[in-house]
C-alpha positions in Angstrom: -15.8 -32.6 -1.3 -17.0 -30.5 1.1 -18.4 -27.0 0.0 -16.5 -25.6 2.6 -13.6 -27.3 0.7 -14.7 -26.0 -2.8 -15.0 -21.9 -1.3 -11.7 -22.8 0.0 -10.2 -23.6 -3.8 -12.1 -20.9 -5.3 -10.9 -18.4 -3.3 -7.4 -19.8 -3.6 -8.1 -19.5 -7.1 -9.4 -16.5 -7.6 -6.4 -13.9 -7.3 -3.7 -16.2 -9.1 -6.2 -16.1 -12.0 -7.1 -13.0 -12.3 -3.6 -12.3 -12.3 -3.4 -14.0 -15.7 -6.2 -12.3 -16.9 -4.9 -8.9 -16.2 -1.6 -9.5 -17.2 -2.7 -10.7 -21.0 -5.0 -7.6 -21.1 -1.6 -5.5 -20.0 0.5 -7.8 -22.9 -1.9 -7.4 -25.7 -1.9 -3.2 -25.2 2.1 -3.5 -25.5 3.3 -1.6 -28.1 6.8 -2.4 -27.0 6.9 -6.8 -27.7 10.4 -6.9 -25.9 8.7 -6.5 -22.5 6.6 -9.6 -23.4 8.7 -11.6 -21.9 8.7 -10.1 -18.9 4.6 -10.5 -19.0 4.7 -13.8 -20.0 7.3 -14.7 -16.6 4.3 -13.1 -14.5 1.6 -15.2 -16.2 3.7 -18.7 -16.2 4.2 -17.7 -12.2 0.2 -17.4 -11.5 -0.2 -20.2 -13.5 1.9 -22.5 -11.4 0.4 -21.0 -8.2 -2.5 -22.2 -9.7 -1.5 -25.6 -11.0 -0.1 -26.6 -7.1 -3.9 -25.6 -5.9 -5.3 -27.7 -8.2 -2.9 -30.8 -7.5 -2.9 -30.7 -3.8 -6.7 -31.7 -4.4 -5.5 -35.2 -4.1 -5.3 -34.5 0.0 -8.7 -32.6 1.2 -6.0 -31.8 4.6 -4.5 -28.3 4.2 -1.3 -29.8 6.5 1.8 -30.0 3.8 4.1 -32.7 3.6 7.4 -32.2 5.5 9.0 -32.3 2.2 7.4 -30.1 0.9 8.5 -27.5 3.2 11.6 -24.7 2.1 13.7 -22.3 4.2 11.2 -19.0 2.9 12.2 -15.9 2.1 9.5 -13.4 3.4 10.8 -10.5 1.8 10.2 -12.5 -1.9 6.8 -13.5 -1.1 5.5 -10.4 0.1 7.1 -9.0 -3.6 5.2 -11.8 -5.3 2.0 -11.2 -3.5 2.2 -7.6 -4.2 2.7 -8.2 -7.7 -0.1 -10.8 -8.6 -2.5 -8.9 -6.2 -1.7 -5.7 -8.4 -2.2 -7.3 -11.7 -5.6 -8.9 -10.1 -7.5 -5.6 -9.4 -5.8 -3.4 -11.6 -5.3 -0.1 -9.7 -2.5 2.1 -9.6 -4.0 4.5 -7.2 -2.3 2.9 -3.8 1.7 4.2 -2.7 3.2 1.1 -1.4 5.8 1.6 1.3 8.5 -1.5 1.9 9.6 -0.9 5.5 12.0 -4.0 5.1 14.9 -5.0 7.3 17.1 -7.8 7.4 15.1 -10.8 9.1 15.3 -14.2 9.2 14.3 -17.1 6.9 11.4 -19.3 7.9 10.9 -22.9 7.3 7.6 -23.4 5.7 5.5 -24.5 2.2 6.0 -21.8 0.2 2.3 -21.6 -1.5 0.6 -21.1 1.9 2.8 -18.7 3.1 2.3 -16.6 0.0 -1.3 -17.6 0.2 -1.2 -15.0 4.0 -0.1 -12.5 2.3 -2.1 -12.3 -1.3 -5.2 -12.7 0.9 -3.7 -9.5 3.6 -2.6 -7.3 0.6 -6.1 -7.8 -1.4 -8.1 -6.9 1.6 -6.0 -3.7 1.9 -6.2 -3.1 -1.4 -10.3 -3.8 -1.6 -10.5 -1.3 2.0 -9.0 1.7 -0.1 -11.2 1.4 -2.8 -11.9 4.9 -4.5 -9.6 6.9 -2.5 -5.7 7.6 -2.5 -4.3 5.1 -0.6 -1.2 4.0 1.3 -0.3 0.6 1.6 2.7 -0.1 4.5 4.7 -3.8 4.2 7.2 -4.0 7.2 9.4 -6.3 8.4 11.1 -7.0 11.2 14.0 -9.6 13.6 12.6 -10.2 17.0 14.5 -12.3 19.6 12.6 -15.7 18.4 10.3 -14.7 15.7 10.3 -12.2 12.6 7.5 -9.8 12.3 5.5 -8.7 9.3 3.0 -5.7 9.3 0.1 -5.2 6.7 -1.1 -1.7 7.2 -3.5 0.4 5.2 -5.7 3.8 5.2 -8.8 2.1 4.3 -12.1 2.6 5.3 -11.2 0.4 8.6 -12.9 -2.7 10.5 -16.1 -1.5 12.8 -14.9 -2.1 16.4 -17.8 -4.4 16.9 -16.5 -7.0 14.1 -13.1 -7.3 15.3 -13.4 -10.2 17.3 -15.0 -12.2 14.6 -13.5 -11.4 11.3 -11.0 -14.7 11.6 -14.5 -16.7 11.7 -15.4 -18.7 8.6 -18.0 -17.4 6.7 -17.6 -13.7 8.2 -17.7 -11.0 5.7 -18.7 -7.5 6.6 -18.5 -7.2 2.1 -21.6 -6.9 0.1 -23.1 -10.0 -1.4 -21.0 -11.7 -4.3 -17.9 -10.0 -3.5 -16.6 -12.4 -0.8 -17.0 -15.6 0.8 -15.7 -14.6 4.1 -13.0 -17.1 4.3 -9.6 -15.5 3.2 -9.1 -14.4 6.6 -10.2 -17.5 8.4 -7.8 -19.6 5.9 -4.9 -16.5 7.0 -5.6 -17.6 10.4 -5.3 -21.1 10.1 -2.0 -21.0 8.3 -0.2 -19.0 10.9 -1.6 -21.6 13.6 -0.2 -24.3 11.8 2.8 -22.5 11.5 2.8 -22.1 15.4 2.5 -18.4 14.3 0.3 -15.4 15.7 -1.9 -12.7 13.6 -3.4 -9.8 15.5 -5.5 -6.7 14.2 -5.6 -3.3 14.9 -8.4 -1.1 13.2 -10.2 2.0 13.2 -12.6 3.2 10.8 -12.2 5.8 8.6 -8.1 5.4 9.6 -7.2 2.4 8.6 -6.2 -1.5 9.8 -2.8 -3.5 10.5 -2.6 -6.5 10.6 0.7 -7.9 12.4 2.0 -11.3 11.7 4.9 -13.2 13.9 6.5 -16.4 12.9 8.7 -18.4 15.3 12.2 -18.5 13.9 13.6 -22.8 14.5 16.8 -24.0 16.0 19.4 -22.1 18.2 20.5 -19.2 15.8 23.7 -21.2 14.1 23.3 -20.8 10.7 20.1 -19.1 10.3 20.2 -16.7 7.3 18.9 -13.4 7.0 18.5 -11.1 4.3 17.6 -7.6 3.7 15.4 -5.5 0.9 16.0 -6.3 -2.4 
């Protein structure tokens, strides 16, 4: 295995696991044992994430069988994400505003679609570290894509990196606290997906990151939904 391969399990990893973690540590305060189950839910979920990490090890490719491709529902995943990045760093200092409207469904494997968006939401959650911050999920239906913003009011991307922080190995973080991969794996999903990401940042503001996925076949029978 390649170690560019092994940074690319541990970071998938990382999040889903810490999820566990910080949900036992919430469980085990829990005066109240008829929310357990609710807690336990959340810690089977991250461990499942984590269980179809470790078993598409068999394939070293990151392309997923055709099979094992679903009609995904963006608004869920971006509710998931949020969740297991919440219970992962343990803050309760960020707003989180859900701009959703009704959008289409996309066909794609579930995992690394919510893979995009845990690594998006922990970056904006990491960038407002130590201050009130504001954390903006939107979505929108475009003529032959949907549209998904991840905006924040963190400290921002220096103007100067911009154009390199989808390059593996790219971290502008201090030392131990990132491989600077999670973007370039963001990036590379999308592609796959025939998708774009762009970036607008300034520091001391804030960055958003918008996503576009191309929405399949001629509009008959396509299914859209709207905030849950």
């Amino acid at each position: 295995m390649s170690p560019a391969t092994i940074f690319d399990v541990i970071h998938e990893i990382k999040v889903p696991l810490s999820g566990i973690i910080g949900m036992a540590e919430v469980a085990l305060e829990e005066e109240d044992t008829s929310k357990n189950k609710s807690y336990l839910m959340d810690i089977l979920n991250c461990a499942q994430k984590i269980s179809e990490i470790v078993g598409g090890l068999r394939s070293y490719s990151r392309i997923a069988k055709k099979e094992e491709q679903i009609l995904v529902d963006i608004h869920k995943v971006l509710e998931d994400s949020l969740k297991m990045v919440r219970l992962a760093i343990n803050t309760t200092s960020v707003e989180v505003i859900k701009r959703f409207q009704p959008v289409e469904k996309i066909e794609a494997n579930m995992g690394e679609i919510q893979e995009v968006f845990t690594n998006l939401i922990t970056n904006a959650f990491q960038a407002m570290n130590g201050k009130k911050g504001r954390l903006i999920l939107s979505t929108r239906s475009l003529k032959d894509s949907i549209e998904v913003k991840v905006s924040d009011n963190g400290i921002g991307i220096p103007q100067k990196h911009l154009d390199k922080i989808f390059d593996p190995y790219f971290t502008t973080k201090n030392p131990g606290e990132g491989m600077g991969l999670g973007l370039n794996i963001v990036s590379r999903i999308i592609t796959k997906y025939k998708g774009t990401i762009d970036v607008e940042s300034k520091e001391g503001i804030g960055t958003t990151f918008t996503i576009k996925f191309p929405i399949k076949g001629d509009g008959n029978g396509k299914e859209s939904f709207g905030r849950r």
